[in-house]
N, C-alpha and C positions, 0 to 999 in steps of 0.2 A: 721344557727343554727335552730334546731325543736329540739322540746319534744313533746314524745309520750308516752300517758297517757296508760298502762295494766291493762286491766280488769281480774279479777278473776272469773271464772265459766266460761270461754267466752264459754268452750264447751257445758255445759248445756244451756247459753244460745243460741247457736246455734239451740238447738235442739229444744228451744222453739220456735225458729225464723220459725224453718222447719215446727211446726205443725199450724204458724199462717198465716192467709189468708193474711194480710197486714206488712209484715217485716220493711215497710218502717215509722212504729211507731217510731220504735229502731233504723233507721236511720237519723232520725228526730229529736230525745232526743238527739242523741249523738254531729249531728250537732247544736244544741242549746248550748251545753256544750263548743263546742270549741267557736262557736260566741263568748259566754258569757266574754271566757279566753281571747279572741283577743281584747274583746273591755274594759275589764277591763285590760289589758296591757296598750294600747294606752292610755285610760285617766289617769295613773299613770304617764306617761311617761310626757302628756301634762298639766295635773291638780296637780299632786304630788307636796305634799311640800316641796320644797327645800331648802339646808339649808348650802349649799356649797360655794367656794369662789367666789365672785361679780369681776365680769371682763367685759372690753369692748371685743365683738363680732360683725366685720363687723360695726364698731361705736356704735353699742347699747349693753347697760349694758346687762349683762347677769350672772344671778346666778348657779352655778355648782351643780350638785345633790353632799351632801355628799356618803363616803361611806355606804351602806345598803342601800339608797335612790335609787328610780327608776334614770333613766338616765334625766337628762331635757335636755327637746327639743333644738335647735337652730336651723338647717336647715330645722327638718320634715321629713327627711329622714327613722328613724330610724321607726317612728310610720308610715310611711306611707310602708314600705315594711313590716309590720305584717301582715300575712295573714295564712291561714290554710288548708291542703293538705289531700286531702279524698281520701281514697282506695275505690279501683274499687266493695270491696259491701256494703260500706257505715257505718261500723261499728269502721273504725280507723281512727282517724283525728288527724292528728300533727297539730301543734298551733307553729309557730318561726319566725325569718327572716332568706333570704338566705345570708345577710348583715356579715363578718367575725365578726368586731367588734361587735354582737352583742354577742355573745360567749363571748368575753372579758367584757364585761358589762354588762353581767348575771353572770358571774364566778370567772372575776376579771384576771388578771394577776399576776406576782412576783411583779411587777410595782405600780399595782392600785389595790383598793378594791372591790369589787362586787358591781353593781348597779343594782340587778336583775328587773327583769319586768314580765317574763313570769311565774315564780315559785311562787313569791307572789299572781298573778292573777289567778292560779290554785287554790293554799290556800284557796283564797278569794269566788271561785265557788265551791268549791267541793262538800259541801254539798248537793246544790243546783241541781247540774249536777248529782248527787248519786239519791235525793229525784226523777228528772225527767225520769230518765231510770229506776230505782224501779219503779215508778206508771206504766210505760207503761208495763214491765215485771207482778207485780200486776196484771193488766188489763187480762194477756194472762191467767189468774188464771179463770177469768168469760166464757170466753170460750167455 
């Protein structure tokens, strides 16, 4: 499972990219953006509150994320295959795991409810990822 974030104007800003001596600003912001998303997935997944039903796991108590709740940990598995996949010029970067179930635990099944991870952790950045590629676009304005 990945999600990939569309930017709008990508063509203008392409062209801006074209007239700048260092592209790799804009390559830099956008890989900050997805870090941001991957590491606010992971510590929802292992920090998030949970609030689901308390069961034994491998002998040790273990609490269930409800639904809407990120997934909780138990193996590590899930938070440790989140990673993030850059195109060869540096401007798209999907944020997922290659994990099946992780699809089913971002979206839910007929079965189970959603425990997203990745679409909250975008929410949670967006601004931020917006403000960081604006300043460095901004910047191409001084020029």
């Amino acid at each position: 499972m990945t999600f990939a974030v569309t930017v709008r104007g990508l063509d203008q800003l392409n062209k801006k990219l074209d007239k700048l001596a260092d592209p790799k600003k804009f390559q830099k912001a956008v890989l900050s953006g997805a870090l941001m998303i991957e590491k606010s997935a992971k510590e929802s997944i292992a920090h998030g509150s949970k609030s689901g039903t308390l069961y034994l796991s491998h002998k040790i108590p273990h609490r269930a994320s409800a639904p809407g709740e990120a997934p909780a940990t138990d193996t590590g598995l899930l938070i440790s295959s989140i990673q993030h996949w850059v195109s060869n010029d540096g401007l798209t970067i999907a944020v997922g795991t290659k994990l099946a179930y992780g699809t089913y635990l971002e979206f839910g099944t007929r079965d189970m409810a959603e425990r997203p991870f990745i679409h909250p952790a975008l929410d949670i950045n967006r601004a931020a990822i917006v403000a960081r590629i604006q300043n460095v676009a901004g910047s191409t304005n001084d020029s």
